[in-house]
N, C-alpha and C positions, 0 to 999 in steps of 0.2 A: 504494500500500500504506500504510495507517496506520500512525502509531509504535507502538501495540504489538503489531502483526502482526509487525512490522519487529522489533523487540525480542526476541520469542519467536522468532524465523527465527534471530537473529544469536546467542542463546543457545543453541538448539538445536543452530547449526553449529559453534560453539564445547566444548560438551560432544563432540563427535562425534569433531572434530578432538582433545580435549586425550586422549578416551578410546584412539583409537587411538595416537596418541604414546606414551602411558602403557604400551601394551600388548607394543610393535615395541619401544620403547627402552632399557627400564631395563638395567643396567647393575650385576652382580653387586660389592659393594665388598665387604665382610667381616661375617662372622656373617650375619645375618636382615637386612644392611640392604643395599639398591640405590641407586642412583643414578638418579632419572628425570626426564627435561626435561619432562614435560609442563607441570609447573610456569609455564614460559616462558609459551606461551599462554593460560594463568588469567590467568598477569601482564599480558600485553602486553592479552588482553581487559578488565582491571579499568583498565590507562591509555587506553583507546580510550573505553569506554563507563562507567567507574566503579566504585568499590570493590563496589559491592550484584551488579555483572555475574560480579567475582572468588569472591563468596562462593556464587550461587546454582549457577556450574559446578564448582565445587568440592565442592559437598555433591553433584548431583548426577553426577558424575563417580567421585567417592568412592564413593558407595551401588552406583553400575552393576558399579565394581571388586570391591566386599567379594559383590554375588552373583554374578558371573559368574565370574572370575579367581582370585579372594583366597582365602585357607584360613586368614588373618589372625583373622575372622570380624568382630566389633564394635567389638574395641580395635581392629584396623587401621585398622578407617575413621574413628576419633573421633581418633587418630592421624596419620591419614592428613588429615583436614578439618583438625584444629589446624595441623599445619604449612604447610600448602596457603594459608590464612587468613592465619596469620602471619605470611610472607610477602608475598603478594599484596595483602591489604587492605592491607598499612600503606605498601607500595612504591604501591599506588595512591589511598589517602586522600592521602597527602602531596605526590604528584604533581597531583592533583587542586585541591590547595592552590596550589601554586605548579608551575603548569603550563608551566614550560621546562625545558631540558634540565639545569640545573642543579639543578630539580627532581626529572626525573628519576631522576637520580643519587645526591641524597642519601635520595630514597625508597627507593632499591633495596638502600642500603646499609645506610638503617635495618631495610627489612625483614631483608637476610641477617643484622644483630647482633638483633634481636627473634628468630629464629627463631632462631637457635644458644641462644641464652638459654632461650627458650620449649621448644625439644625437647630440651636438658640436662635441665630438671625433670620434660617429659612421662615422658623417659628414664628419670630414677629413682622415678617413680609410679608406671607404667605397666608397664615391661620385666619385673619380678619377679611381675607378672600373668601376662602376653604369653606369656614365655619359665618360668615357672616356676622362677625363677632365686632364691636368696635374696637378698634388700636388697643385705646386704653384698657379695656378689659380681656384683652393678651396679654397686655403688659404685667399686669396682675397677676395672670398664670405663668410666667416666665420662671422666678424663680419656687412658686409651691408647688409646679403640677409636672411645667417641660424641661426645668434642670434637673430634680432628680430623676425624671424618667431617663434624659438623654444620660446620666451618669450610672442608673443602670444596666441602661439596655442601648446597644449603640445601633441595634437593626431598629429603629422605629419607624413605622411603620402607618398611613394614613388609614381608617378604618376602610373595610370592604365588605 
């Protein structure tokens, strides 16, 4: 098999797998948001085969959810790509950089502090969209409801 049969096989199995996860797992936390590991396998596919593997399963995994699943509609999936991205690309650019387990490690961390940082602000640009909410009364969720969730959970996830 040539490498980019082999390429499109290992991304295609990888959307398949991360969509099902996504679907079976999530994991209701508070208001509109969930907890979903599919995350994990964008992840673990962007340290196997590289940051461009994290991003192209991710938009396409995203897209599959916003028509199949989602009731989110556009903001979820632009939402749903950003955090996914944020995440993944930067745990596996930097992993890719320095590829041991100390690698590892500090990639994944940077992603979780990139990603709380990053979906704080998608939070308050986005949400008064999303949910209809005024500014002000996002702002007020900021820090009791969307920073400790994003400090829990780095897959968050718009409701579906």
């Amino acid at each position: 098999m040539n490498s980019k049969t082999k390429r499109i096989t290992v991304i295609g199995m990888l959307c398949a797998i991360t969509y099902v996860t996504m679907v079976v797992g999530r994991i209701p936390i508070i208001l509109f948001l969930k907890y979903d590991p599919s995350d994990v396998i964008v992840t673990l596919g962007g340290f196997i085969w590289g940051p461009m593997t994290s991003y192209i399963v991710s938009v396409i995994v995203a897209t599959l959810e916003m028509i199949t699943v989602s009731d989110t509609g556009i903001l979820g999936c632009i939402m749903n790509i950003v955090q996914t991205l944020s995440f993944a690309c930067t745990a596996s650019v930097i992993y890719k950089k320095k590829h041991t387990l100390s690698g590892a490690v500090i990639g994944l961390a940077s992603g979780w502090l990139i990603t709380v940082i990053v979906m704080l602000l998608w939070n308050y640009l986005v949400t008064p969209l999303y949910m209809g909410y005024p500014r002000e009364a996002v702002v007020e969720l900021l820090l009791p409801a969307f920073l400790p969730f994003n400090l829990m959970s780095t897959e968050q996830k718009k409701a579906t």
